[in-house]
C-alpha positions in Angstrom: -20.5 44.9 -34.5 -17.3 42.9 -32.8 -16.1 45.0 -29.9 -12.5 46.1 -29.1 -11.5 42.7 -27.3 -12.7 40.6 -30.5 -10.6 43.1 -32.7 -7.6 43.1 -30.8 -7.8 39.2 -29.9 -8.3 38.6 -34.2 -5.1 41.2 -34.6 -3.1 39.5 -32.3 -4.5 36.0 -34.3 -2.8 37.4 -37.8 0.0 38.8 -36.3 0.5 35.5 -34.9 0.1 34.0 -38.2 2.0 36.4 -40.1 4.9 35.3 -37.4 4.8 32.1 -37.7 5.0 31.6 -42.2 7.6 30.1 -43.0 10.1 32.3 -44.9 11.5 31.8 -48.3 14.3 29.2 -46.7 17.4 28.8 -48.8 20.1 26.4 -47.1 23.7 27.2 -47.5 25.6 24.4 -48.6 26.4 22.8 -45.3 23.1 22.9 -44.4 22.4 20.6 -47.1 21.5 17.2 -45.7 24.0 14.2 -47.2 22.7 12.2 -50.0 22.6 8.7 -49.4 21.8 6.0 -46.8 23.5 7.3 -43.6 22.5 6.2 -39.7 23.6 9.8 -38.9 24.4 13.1 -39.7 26.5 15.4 -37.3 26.7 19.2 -37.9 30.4 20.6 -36.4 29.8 24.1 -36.7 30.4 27.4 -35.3 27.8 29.2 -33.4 25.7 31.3 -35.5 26.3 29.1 -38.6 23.0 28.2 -39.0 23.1 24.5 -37.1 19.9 24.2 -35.2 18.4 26.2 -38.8 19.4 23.3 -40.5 18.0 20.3 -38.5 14.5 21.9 -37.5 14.0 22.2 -41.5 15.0 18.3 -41.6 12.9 17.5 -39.3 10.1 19.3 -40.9 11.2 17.8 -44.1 11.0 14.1 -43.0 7.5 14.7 -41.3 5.9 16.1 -44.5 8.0 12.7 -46.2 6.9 9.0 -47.0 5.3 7.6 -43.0 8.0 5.4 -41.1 5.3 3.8 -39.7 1.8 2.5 -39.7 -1.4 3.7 -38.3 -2.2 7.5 -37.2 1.4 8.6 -36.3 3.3 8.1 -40.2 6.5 9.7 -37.8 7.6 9.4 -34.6 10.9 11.5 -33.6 12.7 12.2 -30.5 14.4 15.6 -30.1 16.9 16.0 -27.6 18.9 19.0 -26.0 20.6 20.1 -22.9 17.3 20.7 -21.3 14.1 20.1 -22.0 13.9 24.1 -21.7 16.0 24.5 -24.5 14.5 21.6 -26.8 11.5 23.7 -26.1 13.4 27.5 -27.0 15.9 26.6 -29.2 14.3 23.2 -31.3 10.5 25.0 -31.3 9.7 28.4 -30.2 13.0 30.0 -31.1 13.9 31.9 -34.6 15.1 29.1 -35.6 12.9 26.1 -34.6 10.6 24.0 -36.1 7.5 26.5 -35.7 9.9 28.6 -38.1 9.9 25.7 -40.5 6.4 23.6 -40.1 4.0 26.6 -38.9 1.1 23.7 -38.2 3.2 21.9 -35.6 1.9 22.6 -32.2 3.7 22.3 -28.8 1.4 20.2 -26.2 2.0 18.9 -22.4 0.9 16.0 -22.3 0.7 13.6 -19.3 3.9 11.6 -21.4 5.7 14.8 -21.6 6.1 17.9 -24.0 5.1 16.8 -27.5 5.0 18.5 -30.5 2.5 17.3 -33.1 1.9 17.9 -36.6 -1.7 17.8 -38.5 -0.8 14.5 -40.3 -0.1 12.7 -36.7 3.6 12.5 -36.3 4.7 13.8 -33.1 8.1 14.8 -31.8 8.9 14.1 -27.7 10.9 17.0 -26.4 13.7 16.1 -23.5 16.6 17.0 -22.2 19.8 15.5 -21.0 20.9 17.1 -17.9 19.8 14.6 -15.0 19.5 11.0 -13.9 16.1 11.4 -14.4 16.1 12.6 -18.3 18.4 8.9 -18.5 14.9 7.4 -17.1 13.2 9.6 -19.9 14.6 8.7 -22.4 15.2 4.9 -21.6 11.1 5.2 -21.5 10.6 7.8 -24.2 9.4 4.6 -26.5 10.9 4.2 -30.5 11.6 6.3 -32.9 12.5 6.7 -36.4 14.2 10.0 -36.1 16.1 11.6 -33.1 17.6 15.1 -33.5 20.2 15.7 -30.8 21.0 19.5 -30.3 23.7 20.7 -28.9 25.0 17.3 -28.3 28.4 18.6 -26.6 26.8 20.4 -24.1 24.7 17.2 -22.5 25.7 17.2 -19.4 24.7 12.8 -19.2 26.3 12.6 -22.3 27.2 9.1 -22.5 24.1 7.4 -20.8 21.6 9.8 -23.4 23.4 8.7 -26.2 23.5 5.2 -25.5 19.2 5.0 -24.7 19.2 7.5 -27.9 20.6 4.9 -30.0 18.4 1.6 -28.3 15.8 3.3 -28.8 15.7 4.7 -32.8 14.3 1.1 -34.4 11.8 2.6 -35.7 10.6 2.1 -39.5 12.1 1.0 -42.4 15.1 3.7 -41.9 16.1 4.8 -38.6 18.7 7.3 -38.6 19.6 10.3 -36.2 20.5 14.0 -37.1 22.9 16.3 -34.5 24.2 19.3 -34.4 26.8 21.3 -32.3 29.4 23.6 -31.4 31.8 20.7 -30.4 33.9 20.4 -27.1 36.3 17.9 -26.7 34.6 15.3 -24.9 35.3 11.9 -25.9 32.3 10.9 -27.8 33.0 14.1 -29.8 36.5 13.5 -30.4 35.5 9.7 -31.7 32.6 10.5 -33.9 34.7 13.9 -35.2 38.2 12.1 -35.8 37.2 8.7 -35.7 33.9 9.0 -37.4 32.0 5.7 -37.1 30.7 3.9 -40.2 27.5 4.9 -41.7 27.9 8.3 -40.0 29.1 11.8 -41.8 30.1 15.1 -41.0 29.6 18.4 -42.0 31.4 21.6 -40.7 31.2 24.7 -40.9 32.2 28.1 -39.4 30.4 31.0 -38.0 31.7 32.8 -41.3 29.7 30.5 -43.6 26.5 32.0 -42.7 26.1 35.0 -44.9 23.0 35.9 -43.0 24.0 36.3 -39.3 23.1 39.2 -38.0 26.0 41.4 -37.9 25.6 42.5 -34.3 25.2 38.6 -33.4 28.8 38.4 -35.5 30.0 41.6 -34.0 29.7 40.3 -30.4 30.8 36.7 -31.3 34.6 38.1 -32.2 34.9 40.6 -29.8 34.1 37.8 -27.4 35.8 34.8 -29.0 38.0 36.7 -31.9 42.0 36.6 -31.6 41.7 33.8 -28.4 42.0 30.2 -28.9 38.6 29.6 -27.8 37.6 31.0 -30.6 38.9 27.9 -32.6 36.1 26.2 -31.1 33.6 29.0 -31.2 33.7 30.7 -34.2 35.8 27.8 -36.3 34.2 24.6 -34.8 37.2 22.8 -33.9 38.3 20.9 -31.4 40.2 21.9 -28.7 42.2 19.3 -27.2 43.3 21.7 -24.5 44.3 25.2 -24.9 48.1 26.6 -24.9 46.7 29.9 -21.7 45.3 26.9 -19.5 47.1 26.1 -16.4 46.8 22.2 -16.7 47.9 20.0 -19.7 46.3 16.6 -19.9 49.9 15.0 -20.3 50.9 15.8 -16.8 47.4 14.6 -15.7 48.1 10.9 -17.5 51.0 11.0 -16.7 50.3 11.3 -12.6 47.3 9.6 -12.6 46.6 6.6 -10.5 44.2 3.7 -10.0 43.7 4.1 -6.4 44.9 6.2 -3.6 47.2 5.3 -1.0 46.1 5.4 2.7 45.0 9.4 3.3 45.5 11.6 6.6 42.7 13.8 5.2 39.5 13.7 3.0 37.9 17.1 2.5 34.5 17.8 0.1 35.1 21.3 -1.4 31.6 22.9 -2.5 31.7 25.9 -5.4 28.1 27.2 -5.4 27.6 28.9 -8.8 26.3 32.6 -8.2 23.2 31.8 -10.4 22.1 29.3 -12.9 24.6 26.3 -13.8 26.6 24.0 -12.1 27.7 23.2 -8.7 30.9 22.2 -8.5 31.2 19.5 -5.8 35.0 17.8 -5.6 36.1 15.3 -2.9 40.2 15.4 -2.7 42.4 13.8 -0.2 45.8 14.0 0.9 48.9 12.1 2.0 52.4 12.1 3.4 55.1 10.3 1.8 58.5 9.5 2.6 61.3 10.6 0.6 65.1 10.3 0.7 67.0 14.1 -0.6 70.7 14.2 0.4 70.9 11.1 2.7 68.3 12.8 4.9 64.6 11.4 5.2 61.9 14.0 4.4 58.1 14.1 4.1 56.1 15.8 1.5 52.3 15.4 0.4 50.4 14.5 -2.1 47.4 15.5 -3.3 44.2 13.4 -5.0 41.3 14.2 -6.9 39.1 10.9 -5.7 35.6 12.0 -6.8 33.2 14.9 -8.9 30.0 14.8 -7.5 29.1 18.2 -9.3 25.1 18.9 -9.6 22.9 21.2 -11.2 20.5 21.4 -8.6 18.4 23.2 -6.2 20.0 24.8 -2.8 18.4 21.9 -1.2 19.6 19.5 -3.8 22.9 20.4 -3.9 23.9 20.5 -0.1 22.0 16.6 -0.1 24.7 15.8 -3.0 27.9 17.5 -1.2 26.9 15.6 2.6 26.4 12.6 0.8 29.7 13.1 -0.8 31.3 13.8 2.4 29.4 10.4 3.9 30.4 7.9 1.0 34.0 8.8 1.2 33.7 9.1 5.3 35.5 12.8 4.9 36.5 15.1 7.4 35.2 18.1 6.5 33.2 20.4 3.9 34.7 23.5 2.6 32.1 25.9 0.9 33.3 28.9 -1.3 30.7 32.0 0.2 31.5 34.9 -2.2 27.9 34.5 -3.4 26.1 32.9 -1.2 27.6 34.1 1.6 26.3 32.4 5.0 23.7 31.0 2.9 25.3 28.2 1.4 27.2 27.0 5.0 23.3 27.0 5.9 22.2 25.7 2.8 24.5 22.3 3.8 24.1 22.3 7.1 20.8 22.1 7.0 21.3 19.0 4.2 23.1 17.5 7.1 20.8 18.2 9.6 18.0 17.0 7.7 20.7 13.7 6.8 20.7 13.4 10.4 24.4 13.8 9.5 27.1 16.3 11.6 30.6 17.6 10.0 32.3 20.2 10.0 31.7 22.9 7.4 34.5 25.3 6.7 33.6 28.7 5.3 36.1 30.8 2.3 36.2 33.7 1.2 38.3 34.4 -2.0 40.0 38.1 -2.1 41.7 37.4 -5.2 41.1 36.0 -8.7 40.5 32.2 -9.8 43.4 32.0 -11.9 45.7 33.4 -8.9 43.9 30.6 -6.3 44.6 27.9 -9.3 48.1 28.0 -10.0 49.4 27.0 -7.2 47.6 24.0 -7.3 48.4 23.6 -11.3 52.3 23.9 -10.4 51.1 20.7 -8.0 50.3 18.9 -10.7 53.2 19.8 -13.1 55.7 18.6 -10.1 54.2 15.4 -9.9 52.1 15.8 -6.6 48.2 16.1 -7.2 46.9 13.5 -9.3 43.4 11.9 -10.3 42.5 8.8 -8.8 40.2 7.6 -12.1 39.4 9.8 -14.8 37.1 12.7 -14.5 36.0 13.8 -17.8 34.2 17.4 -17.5 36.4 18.8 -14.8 39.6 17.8 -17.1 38.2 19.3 -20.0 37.8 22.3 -17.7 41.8 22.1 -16.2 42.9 22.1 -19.9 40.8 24.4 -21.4 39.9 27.3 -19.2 41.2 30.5 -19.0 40.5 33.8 -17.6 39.3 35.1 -20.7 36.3 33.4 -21.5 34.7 35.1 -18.5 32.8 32.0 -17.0 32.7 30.2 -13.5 34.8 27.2 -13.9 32.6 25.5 -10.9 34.5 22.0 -10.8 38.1 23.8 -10.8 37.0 26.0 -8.0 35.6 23.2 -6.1 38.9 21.3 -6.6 41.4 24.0 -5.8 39.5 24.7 -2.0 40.5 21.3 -0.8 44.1 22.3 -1.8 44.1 25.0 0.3 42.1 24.3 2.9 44.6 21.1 3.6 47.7 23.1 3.2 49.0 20.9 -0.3 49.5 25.0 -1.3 52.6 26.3 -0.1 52.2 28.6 3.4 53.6 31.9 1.5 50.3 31.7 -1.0 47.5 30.9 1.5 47.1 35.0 2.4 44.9 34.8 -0.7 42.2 33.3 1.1 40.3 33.9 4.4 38.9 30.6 6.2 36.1 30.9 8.8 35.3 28.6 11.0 33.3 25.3 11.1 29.8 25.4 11.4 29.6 22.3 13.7 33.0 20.2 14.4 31.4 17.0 14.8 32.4 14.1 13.4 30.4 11.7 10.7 28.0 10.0 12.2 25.3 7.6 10.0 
């Protein structure tokens, strides 16, 4: 007679089972693939529309469909996210990943990576798209007939991923990619949205066009994203160009930007360590006097440039490397670290980078007492006089000037990191700088190495 333990272990087996059938799976109409020959097929939608629903059913569809190729693997597909942790949650385990659509597909590690196989053969690589390294992955992830990119606004390497995505689908008689996102207006985004390369098509949809969405899922969506602009992207899956509440508009960036920087009296390295997961925001900035004639008399008045984003998502350890060697390449003066989280911590946390560099600078503590947007505008009313500008273009941290507002209730890491240098060099006018509290340097050394 089978004990407790062999019970419970064959409960937990049929539970499992019961878990994983696939359910009577009825697309809406977007989620209808396009008919025809296509090279790929981006999904626009709003969150909750049923998206990443639509490709892990694709995907499941093609595997079970005519072999691409020869020999034991008939399929062999790339899926790519913003991490290989959500490729994993989202793309497999999640409600609505392949597991949900193909219950015989099995996740593996594997010493080429995280694989996910079906009982025919085909396989499907797993990766992500947030580092140098997943560049390197996916240069070497071999080719494919099929490549579903998730999420594909949110790739933090977005160019470089897209670009060894597409050298790398030549696979079979038909290779052809699948993506799906909530878009941002990034520029691949914006071309294949508005200027929507040949053989490509697009579908979109809006959070509204999934009748099945839970409704406390659609309850929390609008009374997070409902009656804001935000919620244009959100909820109605376009794209936001900038929005109207945002204290930067891109035409006063163009219009001020330059190709290189005069000669600067100052370089600082501001550092905003996020409070958790996500991004650290790591801005170099510089700043110069100019000469200026104002009723026959001759004045000087400085300028302000944006000269670098070095921002990471990294460890402690891997982001104080990135902000001294930041401060080294552009042979700055100092470092100024936000502490509100960290507090000491993350003065030590680069200090010890530059220690272990065998590098020595100063490192400037600040403490903000008052809100971002308050800390920002001053530096925003830079800009719209025609004294901060970008040396380059800087792609995420403009999308970030132009679209962020209080109300969406993040960390906007690179603006942080770009407004401390401000301050800390006195571009801000002298009345405003009571809303910060600077400590002081860790070390004043100079750069040495």
């Amino acid at each position: 007679m089978a004990d407790e333990r062999e019970i419970a272990a064959a409960s937990a087996r049929a539970f499992e089972q019961y878990m994983l059938r696939p359910p009577q799976w009825k697309p809406h109409p977007h989620q209808v693939p396009p008919a025809g020959d296509w090279y790929g097929w981006l999904l626009l939608a709003g969150r909750g529309s049923g998206k990443t629903d639509a490709c892990s059913n694709y995907i499941s569809n093609h595997v079970k469909g005519p072999p691409c190729l020869g020999g034991a693997a008939p399929h062999w597909i790339n899926i790519i996210a913003p991490t290989l942790g959500d490729a994993v949650t989202a793309c497999y385990s999640g409600p609505s990943g392949i597991r949900n659509h193909s219950p015989d597909a099995r996740m593996v590690q594997t010493a080429g990576g995280t694989i996910v196989r079906w009982p025919n053969g085909s396989q499907a690589k797993l990766l992500g798209a947030s580092s140098p390294e997943d560049v390197e992955r996916l240069r070497a992830a071999g080719n494919s007939c099929l490549t579903w990119a998730e999420e594909l606004a949110a790739w933090r390497y977005l160019e470089a991923c897209w670009q060894q995505m597409r050298f790398g689908l030549r696979s079979g008689p038909r290779p052809h990619w699948i993506g799906s996102t909530t878009p941002k207006p990034r520029p691949l985004i914006k071309k294949l949205a508005k200027d929507t390369p040949h053989n490509v098509v697009i579908t979109r949809a809006t959070t509204d066009d999934n009748p099945y969405l839970e409704s406390h899922v659609r309850e929390a969506l609008y009374d997070e994203y409902g009656g804001m602009q935000i919620g244009r992207q959100e909820l109605y899956a376009e794209i936001l160009d900038e929005d109207k509440n945002a204290l930067w508009r891109r035409a006063k960036l163009d219009e001020h930007r330059v190709g290189e920087a005069p000669e600067l009296r100052k370089i600082t390295v501001g550092v905003d360590p996020s409070g958790g997961a996500g991004e650290q925001g790591i801005l170099v900035v510089g700043k110069s006097l100019e000469n200026y004639i104002e009723d026959g008399k001759l004045k000087t008045r400085a300028q302000g440039y944006v000269l670098d984003d070095r921002t990471v998502t990294e460890s402690p350890a891997g982001w104080g490397r990135a902000a001294v060697r930041a401060a080294v390449d552009w042979e700055a003066d100092d470092i100024v670290v936000e502490v509100n989280f960290g507090g000491d911590m993350a003065a030590s946390t680069i200090a010890g980078a530059a220690e272990a560099l065998g590098i020595t600078i100063p490192i400037r503590q600040v403490r903000a007492s008052r809100g971002k947007r308050v800390r920002a505008e001053p530096v925003a009313a830079l800009s719209e006089r025609g004294h901060w500008h970008h040396v380059g273009t800087f792609e995420e941290l403009e999308d970030q000037l132009v679209t962020w507002t209080e109300e969406l209730g993040f960390s906007p890491d690179r603006l942080d990191a770009m407004v401390w240098p401000a301050w800390h060099q006195r571009l801000v006018s002298a009345r405003l700088r009571g809303e910060a509290k600077f400590g002081g340097s860790v070390a004043q050394l100079r750069i040495v190495g």
